[in-house]
Each structure stands twice: as C-alpha cells, then as structure tokens.
VOGU-3710 file (C-alpha; in Angstrom, 3 decimals, decimal comma):
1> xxxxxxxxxx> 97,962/83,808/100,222  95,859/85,919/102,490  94,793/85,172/105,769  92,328/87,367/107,448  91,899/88,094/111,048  88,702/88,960/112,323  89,112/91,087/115,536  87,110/91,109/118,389  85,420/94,333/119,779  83,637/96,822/118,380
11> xxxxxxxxxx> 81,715/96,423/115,713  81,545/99,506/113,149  77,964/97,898/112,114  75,087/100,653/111,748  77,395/103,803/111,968  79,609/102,396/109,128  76,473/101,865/107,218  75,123/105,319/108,014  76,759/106,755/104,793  77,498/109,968/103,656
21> xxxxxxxxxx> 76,498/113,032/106,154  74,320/115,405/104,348  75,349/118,351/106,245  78,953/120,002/105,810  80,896/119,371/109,066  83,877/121,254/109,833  87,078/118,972/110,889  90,671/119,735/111,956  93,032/116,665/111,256  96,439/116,946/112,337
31> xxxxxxxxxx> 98,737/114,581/110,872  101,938/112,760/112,107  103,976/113,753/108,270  104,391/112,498/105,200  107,407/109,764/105,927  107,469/106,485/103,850  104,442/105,460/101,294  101,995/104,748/103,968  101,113/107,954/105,812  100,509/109,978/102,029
41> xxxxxxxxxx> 98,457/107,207/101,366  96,394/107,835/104,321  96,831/111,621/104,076  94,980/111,861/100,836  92,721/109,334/101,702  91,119/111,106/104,575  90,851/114,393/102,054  89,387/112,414/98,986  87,153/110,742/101,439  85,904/114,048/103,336
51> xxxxxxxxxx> 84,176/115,352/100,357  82,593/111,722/100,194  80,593/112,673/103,497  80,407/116,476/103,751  83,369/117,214/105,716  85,013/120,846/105,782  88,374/119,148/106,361  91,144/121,531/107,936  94,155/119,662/106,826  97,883/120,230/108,912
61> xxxxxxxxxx> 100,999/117,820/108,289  103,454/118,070/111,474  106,204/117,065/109,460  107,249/114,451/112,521  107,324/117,689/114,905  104,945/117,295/118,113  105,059/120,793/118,683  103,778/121,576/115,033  100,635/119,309/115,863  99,735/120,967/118,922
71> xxxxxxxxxx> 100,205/124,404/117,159  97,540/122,885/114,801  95,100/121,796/117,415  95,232/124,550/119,133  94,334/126,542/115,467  91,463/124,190/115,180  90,016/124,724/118,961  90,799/128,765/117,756  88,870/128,363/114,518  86,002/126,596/116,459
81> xxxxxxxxxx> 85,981/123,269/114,417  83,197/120,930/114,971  85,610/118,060/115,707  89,563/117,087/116,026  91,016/114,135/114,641  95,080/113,644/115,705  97,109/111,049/114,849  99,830/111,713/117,403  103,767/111,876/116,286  104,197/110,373/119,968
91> xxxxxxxxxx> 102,650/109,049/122,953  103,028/111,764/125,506  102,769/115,534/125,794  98,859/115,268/125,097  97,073/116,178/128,498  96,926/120,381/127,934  96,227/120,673/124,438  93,479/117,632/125,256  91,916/119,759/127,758  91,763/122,941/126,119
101> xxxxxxxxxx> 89,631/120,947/123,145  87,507/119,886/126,142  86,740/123,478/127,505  86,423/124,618/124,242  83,840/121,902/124,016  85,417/120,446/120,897  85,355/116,134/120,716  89,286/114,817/120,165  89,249/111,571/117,666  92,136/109,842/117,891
111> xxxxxxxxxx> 93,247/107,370/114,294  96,193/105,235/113,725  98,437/106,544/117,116  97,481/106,096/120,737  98,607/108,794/123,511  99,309/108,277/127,167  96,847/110,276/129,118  96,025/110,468/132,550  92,267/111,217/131,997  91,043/109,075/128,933
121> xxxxxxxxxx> 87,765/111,128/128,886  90,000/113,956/127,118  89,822/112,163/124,100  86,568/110,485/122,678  87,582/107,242/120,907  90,903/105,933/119,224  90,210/104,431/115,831  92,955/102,219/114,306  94,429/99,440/113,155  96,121/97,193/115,951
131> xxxxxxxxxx> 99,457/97,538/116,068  100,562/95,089/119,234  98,146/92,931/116,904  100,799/93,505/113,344  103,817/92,711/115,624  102,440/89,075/116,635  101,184/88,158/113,505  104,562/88,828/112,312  106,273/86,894/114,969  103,563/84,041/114,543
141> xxxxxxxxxx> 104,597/84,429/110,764  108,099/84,195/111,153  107,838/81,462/114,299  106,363/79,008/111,768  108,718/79,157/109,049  111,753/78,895/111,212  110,573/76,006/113,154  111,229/78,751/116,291  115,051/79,140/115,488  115,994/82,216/114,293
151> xxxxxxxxxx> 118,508/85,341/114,937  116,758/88,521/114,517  117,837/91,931/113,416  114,905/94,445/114,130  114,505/97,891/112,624  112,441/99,961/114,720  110,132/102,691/114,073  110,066/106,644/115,632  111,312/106,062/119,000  108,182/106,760/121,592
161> xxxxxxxxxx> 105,709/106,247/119,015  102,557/104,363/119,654  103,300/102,057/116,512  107,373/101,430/117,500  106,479/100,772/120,877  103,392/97,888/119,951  104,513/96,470/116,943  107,239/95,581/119,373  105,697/94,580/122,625  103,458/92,203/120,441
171> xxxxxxxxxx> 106,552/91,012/118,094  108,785/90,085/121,394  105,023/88,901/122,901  105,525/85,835/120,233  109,009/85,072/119,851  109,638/85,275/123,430  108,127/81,800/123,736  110,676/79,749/121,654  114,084/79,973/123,497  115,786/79,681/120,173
181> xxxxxxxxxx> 114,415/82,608/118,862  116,228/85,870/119,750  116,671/89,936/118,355  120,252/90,390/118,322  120,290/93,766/117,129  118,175/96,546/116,968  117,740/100,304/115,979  115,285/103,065/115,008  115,311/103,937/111,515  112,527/106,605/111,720
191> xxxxxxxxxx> 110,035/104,903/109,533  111,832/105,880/106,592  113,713/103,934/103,749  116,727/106,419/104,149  116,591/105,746/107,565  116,112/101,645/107,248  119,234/101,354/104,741  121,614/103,180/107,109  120,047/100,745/109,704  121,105/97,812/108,052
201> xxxxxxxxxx> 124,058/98,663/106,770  125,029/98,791/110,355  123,461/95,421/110,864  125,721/94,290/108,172  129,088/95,739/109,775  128,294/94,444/112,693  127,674/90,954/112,359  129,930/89,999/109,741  127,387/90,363/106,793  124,577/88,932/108,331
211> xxxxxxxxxx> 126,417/86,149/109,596  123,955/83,405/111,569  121,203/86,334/110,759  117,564/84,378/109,787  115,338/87,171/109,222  114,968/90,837/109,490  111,800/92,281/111,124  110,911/95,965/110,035  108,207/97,815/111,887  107,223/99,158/108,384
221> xxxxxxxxxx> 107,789/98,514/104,689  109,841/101,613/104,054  112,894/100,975/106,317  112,237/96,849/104,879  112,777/98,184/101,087  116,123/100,431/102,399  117,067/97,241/104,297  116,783/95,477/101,101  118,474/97,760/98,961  121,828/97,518/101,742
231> xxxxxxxxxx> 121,449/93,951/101,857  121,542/94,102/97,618  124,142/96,465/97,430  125,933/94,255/100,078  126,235/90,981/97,722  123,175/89,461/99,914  119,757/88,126/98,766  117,457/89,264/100,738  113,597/86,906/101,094  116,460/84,070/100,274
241> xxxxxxxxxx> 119,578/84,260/102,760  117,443/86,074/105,199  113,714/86,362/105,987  112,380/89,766/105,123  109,408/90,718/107,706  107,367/93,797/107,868  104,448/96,084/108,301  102,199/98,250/105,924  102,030/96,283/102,877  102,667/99,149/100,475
251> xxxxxxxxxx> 102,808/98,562/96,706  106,791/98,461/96,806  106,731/95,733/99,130  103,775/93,885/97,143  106,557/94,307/94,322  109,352/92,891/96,599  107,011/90,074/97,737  106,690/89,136/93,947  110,144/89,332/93,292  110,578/87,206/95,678
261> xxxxxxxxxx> 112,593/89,841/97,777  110,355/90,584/100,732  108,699/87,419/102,726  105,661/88,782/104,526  104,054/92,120/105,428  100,863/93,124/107,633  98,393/95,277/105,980  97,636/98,250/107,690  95,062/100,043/105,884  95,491/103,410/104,310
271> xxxxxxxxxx> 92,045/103,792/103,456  90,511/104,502/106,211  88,142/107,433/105,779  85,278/105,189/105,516  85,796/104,014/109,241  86,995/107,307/110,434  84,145/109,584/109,508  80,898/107,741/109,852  81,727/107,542/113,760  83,268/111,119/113,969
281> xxxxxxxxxx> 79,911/112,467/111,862  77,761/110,415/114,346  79,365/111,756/117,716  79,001/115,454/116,189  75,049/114,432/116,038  74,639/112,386/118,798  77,034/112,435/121,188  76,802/109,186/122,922  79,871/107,574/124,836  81,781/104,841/122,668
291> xxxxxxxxxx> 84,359/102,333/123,233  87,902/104,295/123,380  89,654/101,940/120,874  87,153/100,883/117,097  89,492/98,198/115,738  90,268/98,217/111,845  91,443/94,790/110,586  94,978/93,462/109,841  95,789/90,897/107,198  98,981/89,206/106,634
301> xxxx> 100,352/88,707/103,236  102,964/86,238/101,888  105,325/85,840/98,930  102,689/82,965/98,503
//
C-alpha cells in the first residue's frame, strides 16, 4: 500500500510545465558523494535529465568532503556559470563561498540539503524533498503499529547534515507524544550500509540481542539493509522480531519489504531533474524572487 501526502506550499504548476529550455544553459552542480544507492541515483539523474532541457551541466562529487564542494563552487563562480546548484555535505560553513556567487552575480540553488545562513538572500530557493516531513511519517508509521509502545534503536545519518538533523527532529516530533515510546540507543552510521551494520552490531552487544527492542528506525535504507544483514547474521529476523523503519525507498529495500524483511520506508525521490531545472532555467530568464523552500512529495510505503 501507498499512501500519498500532498504537501502544502508551493506549487511547481506553470514552471514545471514550462518544459525543456531551448537555449543551452551552463550549470555547476556540486554534489554531497556517491554514499548508499540513493545519491547515484540522483547523481545521474540530474545529468540524464540536463540534456533533457539544454543544460551545460558542470558536474563535481565532494566525496562527503565540505571543503571539496566549496573548491567546486568556487570553480564554477571562476568559470562564470550561469547558475549553481549545491546540495550541501552539511549545514554550516556556507556564508563566504555564498557571497562570492553573489558578487560574482551568479544565482545559488539549493536541492535535497538545507544550510544555516545568516542572510537567506545568498541563496535563491531550496528545492527538496521534506525531510522533518520523512521522520514523522515514519514515527506516525511506526506509532500505529505499536499501539505507541515501543523501544527504539535509531541509526542516524552524517552527523550535522540537514537530512540527520530533520529526519530526527520530525521522528522524536511524533513519538515524543506516547510516553511509552522511547529511542534507547542511537548512533551515526554515515548513510552507508558499511556504516549501518557496524551500527547495529553495536545495538546488538549492547542490549543483549535486541532484547525488549520493537523496531529499528534508519534515517536511510542503506544503513537499514547493513542493519539487516547484522541482525541476520546475528540469528534475528528482522521486519518479524523487530520493526524495520526507514528512509529512501531504494530498490534493495523494495526487495526487503517483499521479503518481508524491511517494514516501511519513505520515498524520497531520486528523480528529481524535472523539478530542479524548470525553476533553475526560469530564474536564469526571469529572475523573479521565489519561495526559499519548493517542496517535492514524500510517500510512505509498506510491506503491504
């Protein structure tokens, strides 16, 4: 079963509908990496995609390294691109490199991560999914089918990243109303599935095999599926003895989720190009001042 949520806000309407740009646009996108299934997805995405509208797309993977991104914007602001789209490895560090696009007279886009910025007119809109959003429905989720009793264990994403930090905040936002609901233990595992099965197999040592545990909440699929894979290797049945919650919804965890392995996951898109561009290719026309967060939809999906 699906359920979609319809979010409030601002509506993508004519610009999404604008189509393809007929004029070649030059674009530097810095990206966070290439950790787990999800960000490649979205990686190649936003290149197949630019060709789709006429994009020039200048293309630099951080590799999880903050200073490698703003090495790359400030490449882009040197090159003289027409735009800048970051999706940040972390929240803060932003204000310089921010206003050096502005004197260059460059427009900053920012997808999937937020920054912390005193001056929000550095940066022209965020566009992205809503991640304080994919932490409630998760908690809603996972409220319902324990009846509001259950002992967490939560693996947590890149420590100071927008996604870690919200997925959170909204996850806590839920559970924090039913006094029998509680996180017991948590721990970064970096977004990746390496990272997630060392997690766990903490979780394991450290509470007697999962001992009273009723769920596990991941803030992505990867570091779910290395969860699962310690809980497996561990003599436990994960989606059965404990409830396997997460974000992404990557075609592992669509396996899992048949298998009966995984529980739930919230969709984050990967193919986002299509909302991306059209607004970044309008700006470069006409630049006209815009909301500084354009919403993409979350769905939840269950084993059912």
């Amino acid at each position: 079963m699906t359920l979609k949520f319809a979010l409030a806000g601002v509506a993508l309407g004519a610009i999404a509908l604008a189509g393809p740009s007929a004029f070649a646009q030059t674009i530097g996108f810095s990206q966070v990496g290439s950790e787990g299934d999800w960000r490649p997805a979205f990686s190649a995405n936003m290149q197949e995609s630019a060709k789709d509208y006429g994009v020039d797309l200048k293309f630099a993977n951080a590799q999880g390294k903050q200073e490698e991104q703003l090495r790359a914007v400030r490449a882009f602001i040197a090159q003289g691109v027409d735009a800048i789209i970051i999706a940040p490895v972390v929240v803060t560090g932003w204000d310089q490199v921010l206003r050096e696009a502005r004197d260059a007279e460059i427009p900053v886009f920012l997808v999937d991560r937020d920054v912390d910025v005193e001056d929000k007119s550095l940066y022209v809109t965020r566009i992205s999914a809503d991640f304080n959003l994919e932490g409630k429905l998760a908690g809603a989720w996972l409220a319902a089918e324990s009846k509001g009793d259950c002992k967490i264990v939560e693996l947590q994403g890149t420590t100071g990243s927008a996604p870690a930090i919200e997925r959170k905040k909204g996850f806590e936002a839920v559970i924090g109303q039913f006094p029998a609901m509680e996180i017991v233990a948590t721990q970064s595992g970096d977004f990746t599935t390496e990272g997630g099965k060392k997690v766990m197999e903490a979780f394991i040592k450290s509470t007697d095999n999962l001992d009273g545990i009723c769920a596990s909440f991941a803030h992505n699929d990867n570091m779910q599926l290395g969860a699962i894979q310690a809980m497996k290797e561990a003599g436990l049945n994960p989606g059965k003895d404990v409830q396997m919650v997460s974000v992404d919804y990557v075609p592992a965890i669509k396996d899992a989720l048949d298998d009966g392995e995984a529980n739930a996951s919230v969709e984050l898109r990967s193919a986002v190009g299509e909302f991306i561009y059209p607004v970044v290719l309008d700006y470069i026309k006409n630049p006209a001042e815009l909301d500084k967060w354009i919403v993409i939809p979350s769905d939840l999906h269950t084993a059912d």
